[in-house]
Structures are given as structure tokens and as C-alpha cells.
C-alpha positions as CSV (number, residue, x, y, z in Angstrom):
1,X,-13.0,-36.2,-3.4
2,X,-9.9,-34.1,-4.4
3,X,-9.5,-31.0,-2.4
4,X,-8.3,-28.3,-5.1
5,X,-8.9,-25.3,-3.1
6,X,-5.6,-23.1,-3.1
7,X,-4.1,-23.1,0.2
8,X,-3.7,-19.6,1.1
9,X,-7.6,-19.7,-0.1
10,X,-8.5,-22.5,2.8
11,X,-5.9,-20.7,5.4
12,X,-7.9,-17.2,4.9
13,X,-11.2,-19.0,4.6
14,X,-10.3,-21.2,8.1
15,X,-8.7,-18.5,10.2
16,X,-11.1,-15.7,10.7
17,X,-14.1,-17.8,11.9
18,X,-11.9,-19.5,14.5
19,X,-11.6,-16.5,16.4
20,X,-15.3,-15.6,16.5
21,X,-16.0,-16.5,20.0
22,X,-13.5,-18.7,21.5
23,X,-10.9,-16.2,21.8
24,X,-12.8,-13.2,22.4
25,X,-14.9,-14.6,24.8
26,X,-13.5,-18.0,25.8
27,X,-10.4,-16.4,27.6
28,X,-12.5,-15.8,31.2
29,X,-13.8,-19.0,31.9
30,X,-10.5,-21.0,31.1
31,X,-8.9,-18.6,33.5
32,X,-11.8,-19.2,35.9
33,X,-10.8,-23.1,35.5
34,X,-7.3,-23.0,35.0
35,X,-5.1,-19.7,35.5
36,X,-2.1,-19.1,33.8
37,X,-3.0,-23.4,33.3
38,X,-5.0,-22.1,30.4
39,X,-2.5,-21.9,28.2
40,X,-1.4,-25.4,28.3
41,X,-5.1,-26.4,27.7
42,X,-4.7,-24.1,25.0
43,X,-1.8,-26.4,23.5
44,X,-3.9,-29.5,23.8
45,X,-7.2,-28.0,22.5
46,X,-5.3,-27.4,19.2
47,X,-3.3,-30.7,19.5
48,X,-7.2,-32.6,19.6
49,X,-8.4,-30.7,16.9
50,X,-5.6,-31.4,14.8
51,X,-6.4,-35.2,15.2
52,X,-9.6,-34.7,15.0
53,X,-9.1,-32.7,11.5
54,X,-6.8,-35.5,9.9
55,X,-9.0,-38.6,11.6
56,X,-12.4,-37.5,10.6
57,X,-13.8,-38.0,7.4
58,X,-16.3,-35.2,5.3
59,X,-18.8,-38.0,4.8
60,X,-21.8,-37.2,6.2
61,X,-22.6,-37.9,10.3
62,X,-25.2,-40.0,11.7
63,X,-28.2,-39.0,13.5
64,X,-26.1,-38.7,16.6
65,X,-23.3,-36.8,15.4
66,X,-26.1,-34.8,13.0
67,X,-28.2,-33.6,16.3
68,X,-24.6,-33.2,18.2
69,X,-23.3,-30.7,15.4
70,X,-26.6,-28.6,14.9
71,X,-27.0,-27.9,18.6
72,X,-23.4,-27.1,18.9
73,X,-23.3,-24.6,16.0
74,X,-26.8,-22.8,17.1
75,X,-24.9,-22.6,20.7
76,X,-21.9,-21.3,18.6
77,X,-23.7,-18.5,17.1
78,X,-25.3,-17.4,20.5
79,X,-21.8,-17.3,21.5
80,X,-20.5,-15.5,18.6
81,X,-23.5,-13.0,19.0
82,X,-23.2,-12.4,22.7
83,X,-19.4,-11.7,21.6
84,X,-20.1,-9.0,19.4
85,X,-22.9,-7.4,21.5
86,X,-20.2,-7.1,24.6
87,X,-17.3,-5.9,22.7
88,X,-18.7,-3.6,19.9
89,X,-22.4,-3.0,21.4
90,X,-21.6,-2.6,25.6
91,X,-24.6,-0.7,25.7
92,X,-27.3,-3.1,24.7
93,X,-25.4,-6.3,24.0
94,X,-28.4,-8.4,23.7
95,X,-29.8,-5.7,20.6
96,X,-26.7,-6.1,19.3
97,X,-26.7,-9.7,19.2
98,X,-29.6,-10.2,17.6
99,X,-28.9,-7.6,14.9
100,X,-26.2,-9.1,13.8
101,X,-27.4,-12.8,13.8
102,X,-30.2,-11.2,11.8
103,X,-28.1,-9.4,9.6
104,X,-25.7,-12.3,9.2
105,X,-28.8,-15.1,8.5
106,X,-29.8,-12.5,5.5
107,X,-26.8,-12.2,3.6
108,X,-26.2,-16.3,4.0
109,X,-29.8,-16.3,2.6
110,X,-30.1,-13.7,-0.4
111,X,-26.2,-13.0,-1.2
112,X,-24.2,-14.8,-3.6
113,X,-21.4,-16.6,-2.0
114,X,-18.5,-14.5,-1.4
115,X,-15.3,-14.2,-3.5
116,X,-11.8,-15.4,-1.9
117,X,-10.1,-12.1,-2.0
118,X,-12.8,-11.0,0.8
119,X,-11.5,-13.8,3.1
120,X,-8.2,-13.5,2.7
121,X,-8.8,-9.5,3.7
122,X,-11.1,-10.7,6.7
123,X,-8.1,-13.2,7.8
124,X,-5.7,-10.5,7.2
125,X,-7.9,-7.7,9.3
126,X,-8.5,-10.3,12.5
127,X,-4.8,-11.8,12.8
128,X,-3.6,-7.7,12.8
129,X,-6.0,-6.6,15.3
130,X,-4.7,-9.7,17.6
131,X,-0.8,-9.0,17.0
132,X,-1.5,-5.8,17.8
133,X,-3.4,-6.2,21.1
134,X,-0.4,-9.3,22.0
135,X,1.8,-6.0,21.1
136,X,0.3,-3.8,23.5
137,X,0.3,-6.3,26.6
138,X,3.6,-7.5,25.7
139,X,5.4,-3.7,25.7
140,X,3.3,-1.8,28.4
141,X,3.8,-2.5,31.6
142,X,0.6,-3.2,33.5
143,X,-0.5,-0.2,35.1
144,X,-2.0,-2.2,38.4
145,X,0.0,-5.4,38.6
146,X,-2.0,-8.8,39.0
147,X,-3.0,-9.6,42.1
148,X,-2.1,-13.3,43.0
149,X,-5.3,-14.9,43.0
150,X,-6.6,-16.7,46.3
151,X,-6.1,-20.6,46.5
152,X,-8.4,-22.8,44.8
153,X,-10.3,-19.1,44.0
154,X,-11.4,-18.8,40.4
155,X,-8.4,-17.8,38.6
156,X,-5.7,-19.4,40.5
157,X,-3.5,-21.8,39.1
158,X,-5.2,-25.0,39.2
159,X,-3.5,-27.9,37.1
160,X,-6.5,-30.2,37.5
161,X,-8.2,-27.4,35.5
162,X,-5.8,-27.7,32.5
163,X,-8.6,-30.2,30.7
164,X,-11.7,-28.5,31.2
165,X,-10.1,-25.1,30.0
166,X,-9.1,-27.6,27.1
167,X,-12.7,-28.4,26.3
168,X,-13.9,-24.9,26.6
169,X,-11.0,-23.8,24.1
170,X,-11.6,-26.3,21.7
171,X,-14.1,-24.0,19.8
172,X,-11.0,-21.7,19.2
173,X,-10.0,-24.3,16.9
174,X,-12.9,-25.3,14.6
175,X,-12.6,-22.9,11.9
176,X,-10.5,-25.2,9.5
177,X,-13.7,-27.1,8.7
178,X,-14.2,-25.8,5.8
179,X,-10.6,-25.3,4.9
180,X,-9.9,-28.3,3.5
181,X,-6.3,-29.8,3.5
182,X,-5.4,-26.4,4.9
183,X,-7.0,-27.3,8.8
184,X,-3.6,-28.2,9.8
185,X,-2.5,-24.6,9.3
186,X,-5.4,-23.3,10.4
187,X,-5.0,-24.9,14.0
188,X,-1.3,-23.6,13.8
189,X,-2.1,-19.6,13.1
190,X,-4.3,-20.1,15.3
191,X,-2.8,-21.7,18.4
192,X,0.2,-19.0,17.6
193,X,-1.9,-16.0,18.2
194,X,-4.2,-17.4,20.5
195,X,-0.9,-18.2,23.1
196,X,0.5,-14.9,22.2
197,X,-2.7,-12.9,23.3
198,X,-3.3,-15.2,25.9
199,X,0.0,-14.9,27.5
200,X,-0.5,-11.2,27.6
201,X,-3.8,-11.5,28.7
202,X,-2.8,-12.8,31.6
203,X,-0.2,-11.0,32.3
204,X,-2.3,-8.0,32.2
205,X,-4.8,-8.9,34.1
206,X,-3.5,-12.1,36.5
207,X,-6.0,-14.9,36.5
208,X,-8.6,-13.7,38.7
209,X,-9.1,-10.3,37.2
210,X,-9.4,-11.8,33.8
211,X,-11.7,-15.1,35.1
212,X,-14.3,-12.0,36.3
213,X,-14.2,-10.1,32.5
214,X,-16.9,-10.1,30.7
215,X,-15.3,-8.8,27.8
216,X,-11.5,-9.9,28.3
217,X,-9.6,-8.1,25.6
218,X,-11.2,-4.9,25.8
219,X,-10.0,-4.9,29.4
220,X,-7.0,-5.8,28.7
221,X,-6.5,-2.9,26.7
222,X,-7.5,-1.0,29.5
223,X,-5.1,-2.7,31.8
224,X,-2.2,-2.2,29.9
225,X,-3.4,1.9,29.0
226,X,-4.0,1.2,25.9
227,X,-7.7,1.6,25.3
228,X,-7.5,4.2,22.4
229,X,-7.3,1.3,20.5
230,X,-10.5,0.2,21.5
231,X,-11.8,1.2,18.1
232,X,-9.6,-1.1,16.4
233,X,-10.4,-3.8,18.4
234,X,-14.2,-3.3,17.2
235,X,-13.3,-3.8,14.0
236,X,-11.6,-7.1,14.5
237,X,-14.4,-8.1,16.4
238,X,-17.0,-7.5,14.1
239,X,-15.4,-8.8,11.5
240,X,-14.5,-12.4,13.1
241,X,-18.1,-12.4,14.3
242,X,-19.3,-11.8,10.9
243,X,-17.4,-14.6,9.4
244,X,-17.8,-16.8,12.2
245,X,-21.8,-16.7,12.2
246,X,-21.5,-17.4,8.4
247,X,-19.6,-20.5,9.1
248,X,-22.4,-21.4,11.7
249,X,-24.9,-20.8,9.7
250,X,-23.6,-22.4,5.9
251,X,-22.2,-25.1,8.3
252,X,-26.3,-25.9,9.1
253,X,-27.0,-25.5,5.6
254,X,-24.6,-28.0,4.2
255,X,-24.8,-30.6,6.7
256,X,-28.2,-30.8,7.3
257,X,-30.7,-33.7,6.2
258,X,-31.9,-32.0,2.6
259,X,-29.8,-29.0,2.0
260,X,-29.6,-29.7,-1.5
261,X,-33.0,-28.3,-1.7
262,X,-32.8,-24.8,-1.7
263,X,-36.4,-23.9,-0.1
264,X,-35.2,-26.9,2.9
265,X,-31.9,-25.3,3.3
266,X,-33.1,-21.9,3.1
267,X,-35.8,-22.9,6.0
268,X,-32.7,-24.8,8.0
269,X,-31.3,-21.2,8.2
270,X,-33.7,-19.2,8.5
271,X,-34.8,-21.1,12.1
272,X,-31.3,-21.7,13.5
273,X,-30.9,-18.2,13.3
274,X,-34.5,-17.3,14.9
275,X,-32.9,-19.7,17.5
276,X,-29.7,-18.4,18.0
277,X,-31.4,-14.9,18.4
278,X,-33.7,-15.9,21.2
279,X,-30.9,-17.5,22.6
280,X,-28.9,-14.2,22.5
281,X,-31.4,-12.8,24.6
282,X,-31.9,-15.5,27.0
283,X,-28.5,-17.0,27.3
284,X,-25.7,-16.9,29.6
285,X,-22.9,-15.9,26.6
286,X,-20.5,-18.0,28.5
287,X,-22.8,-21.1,29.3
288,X,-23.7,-21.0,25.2
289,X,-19.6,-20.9,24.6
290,X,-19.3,-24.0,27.2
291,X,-22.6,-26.0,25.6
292,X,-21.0,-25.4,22.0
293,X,-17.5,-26.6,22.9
294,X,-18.9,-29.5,24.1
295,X,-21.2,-30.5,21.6
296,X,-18.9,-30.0,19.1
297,X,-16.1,-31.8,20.6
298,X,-18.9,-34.8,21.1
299,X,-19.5,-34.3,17.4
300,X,-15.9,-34.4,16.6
301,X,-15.8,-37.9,18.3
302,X,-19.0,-39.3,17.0
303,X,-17.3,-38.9,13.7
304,X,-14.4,-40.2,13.9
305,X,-16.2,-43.4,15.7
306,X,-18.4,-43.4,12.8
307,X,-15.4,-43.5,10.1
308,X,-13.5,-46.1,11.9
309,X,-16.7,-48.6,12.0
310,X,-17.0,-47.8,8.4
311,X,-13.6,-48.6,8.0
């Protein structure tokens, strides 16, 4: 089939859902695995998603890569809620979390699907909020310089953990799957604001301080003194959580065995996000990011086996 969605449709529709969790969250346990290494498993996580995205094929997966890609995206949206609840509710993050799976389940359920214009503004919103946080690291001078981080400490520079940051990262770059013949650009945006805030990140912070975060840009604003813009942040958040749980949750709908029925797809939902919410409160955020990656990427695979043997 002929993909005749507009470009600048598929880059908006691609671009805010990627930074739902990986970025947001992703950021301390690369640096636990990697350092200032992080970055170049950054590099590699988009170059494997960009083969994936032009070696995989939108037919539909086997049982395998069916199970591998359900799992991942109900990991995904713990992730995605545990996100939101440490960055926008600190307070109660797990309340949080669950609210907004909740609140995010409904409107996939009862609203009518949204217009293009409102994700090209939701592209447009997350992208500023980023440049703007790169902005700050990149122009304020840290006000405690990074401490070196002990040897073989999480944090330090370890090249042998270049690949597993890569494979925790990789979720950073799946929002193009519904983008169409726009993923390419997708990855790029991306990768380009995802280095940028990375860079700063850790320049901020050093690797050891920002492998311990919880909630790594927030702090980072703090690092660099600029935490009145905490507010702004919050609303970059929510609004890449937002879209990101949607692409979760539709993802479920549309790949699942059935979906064409709206009663089994409606039912698909509705329990992968009564999962995702008692995962939310049950859940280490950052082993539901690491589970995701990983089943995803083993979906990624599975597909692109499956498309050669039916080649």
C-alpha cells in the first residue's frame, strides 16, 4: 500500500511519541552503563532503528513478534507513566501515573481520532521545550562542576557499555511507526535533539550524578540554575507522555489479533491499560523502560526475519 500521508503530517505525528519515555527517563541508566559513552550508543540506537524502519515490512507479525510487541508497548506505557508521575507529579508519582494512563486509555476509547494540526502543535511544543533545556545547559555554566566518577562506578566512562546503553535508547527511537515514509526523519529530529540534550546533560551533571537521577532533566535544570523553568518543562512532559501512551495504546489496537472489531479492540485497550496501571504502581520505572527496549528491539528483529522468509 501507498503511503499518502503528507510528510510534515508523519514527521509531527512520529516525533512527539518518541520522546515519551526514552529521553526523559532513559538518560540515567545509559549513563549508569556507559558515561559520556552514552552518546555514541545514542548514535547507533538511531542508526538500528533506521534499518529496522526501511527493512521491516507493515504486514502483520507472527505469534512471536505479536506477543514480543504487546508486552513491549504495555512495558512502554508503564515507562511513559512512571515518566510523567516523576517529572510533573513528584509528589505521588505512582497517582500520577495511573491517572494519566487512565485518562489517556479514555480518550483512545470514546474520542474521535485527532486532527493533524494537533500533532504538528504537540511536535512543535516537545522539540521547544528540549532546545530550550539543551539551551540552558549549553550557556550556564554548571554551578557544582561534575565530579569525575570512580572507575568502573556507575557513570564512569565504560566503552564496553556503549551497546547496552544502545539497547536501552532504542525506545527513543520508535515513534516513526506510524509515520510512514516519514521514519527516516523521524529518527533524524530525533537523534538531533536527543545528542544535544544529552551532551548537556552530562555536562551538567557528569555521569555519575546523572546515572543516580530519577528524574534527569528536571535536575539538570537545577544543575545549571535554571529551574524556573521547571514549569515549562512540565508541559513538555505531559504533552510527550500524552502522545506517547496514545501511540501505545492505538499501537495495541491496530496490531492486535481482531482489532477490526470494535467491541475486541475496544477490550484490547481497555486491559493493556488496566495493566500498564498496575504496573505503574508496582514497577521499577526504569526496569519497565529496560523490559520495553528490549522487547521491542526483539520485535523489530522478529520482523524483519519474518519479511525476509517471506521474501
Amino acid at each position: 500500500m501507498i503511503d499518502r500521508t503528507p510528510l510534515v503530517d508523519g514527521l509531527a505525528r512520529g516525533v512527539a511519541p518518541a520522546f515519551g519515555a526514552g529521553l526523559f527517563l532513559g538518560l540515567a541508566p545509559a549513563s549508569a552503563l556507559a558515561g559520556w559513552w552514552l552518546v555514541a550508543g545514542m548514535v547507533l540506537a538511531a542508526a538500528g532503528a533506521v534499518l529496522f524502519a526501511l527493512s521491516t515490512s507493515d504486514s502483520p507479525p507472527g505469534p512471536v513478534g505479536l506477543s514480543l510487541g504487546i508486552l513491549g508497548r504495555i512495558a512502554a506505557a508503564v515507562a511513559v507513566g512512571a515518566t510523567f508521575g516523576r517529572y510533573v507529579v513528584p509528589e505521588q508519582p505512582e497517582v500520577g501515573a495511573v491517572v494519566l494512563v487512565v485518562a489517556v486509555a479514555a480518550v483512545v476509547l470514546l474520542a474521535p481520532p485527532l486532527p493533524p494540526a494537533v500533532d504538528r502543535i504537540a511536535a512543535v511544543v516537545v522539540v521547544t521545550v528540549l532546545v530550550i533545556v539543551a539551551v540552558a545547559c549549553f550557556t550556564i555554566a554548571p554551578v557544582a562542576p561534575p565530579v569525575a566518577p570512580i572507575p568502573d562506578a556507575a557513570g564512569s566512562d565504560e566503552p564496553l557499555g556503549l551497546l547496552p546503553s544502545a539497547v536501552v535508547l532504542f525506545l527513543c527511537f520508535l515513534g516513526g511507526r506510524t509515520a510512514g515514509r516519514a521514519r527516516p526523519a523521524v529518527i533524524g529530529v530525533v537523534l538531533a535533539v536527543s545528542v544535544a540534550v544529552a551532551v548537556g546533560a552530562l555536562r551538567q551533571l557528569g555521569g555519575e550524578r546523572l546515572a543516580l537521577s530519577p528524574a534527569p532533566l528536571r535536575d539538570v535544570l537545577t544543575a545549571a540554575d535554571a529551574a524556573s523553568i521547571d514549569g515549562l518543562l512540565a508541559v513538555g512532559v505531559t504533552v510527550a507522555c500524552v502522545f506517547a501512551l496514545r501511540a501505545c495504546l492505538t499501537d495495541i489496537r491496530d496490531i492486535a489479533p481482531g482489532s477490526r472489531s470494535p467491541v475486541t479492540a475496544g477490550g484490547l485497550v481497555g486491559l493493556a491499560a488496566g495493566v500498564a496501571a498496575l504496573g505503574a504502581l508496582v514497577l521499577d520505572p526504569e526496569h519497565a523502560l529496560v523490559g520495553a527496549a528490549v522487547l521491542l528491539l526483539g520485535e523489530a528483529v522478529v520482523r524483519v526475519l519474518g519479511g525476509r522468509r517471506r521474501g
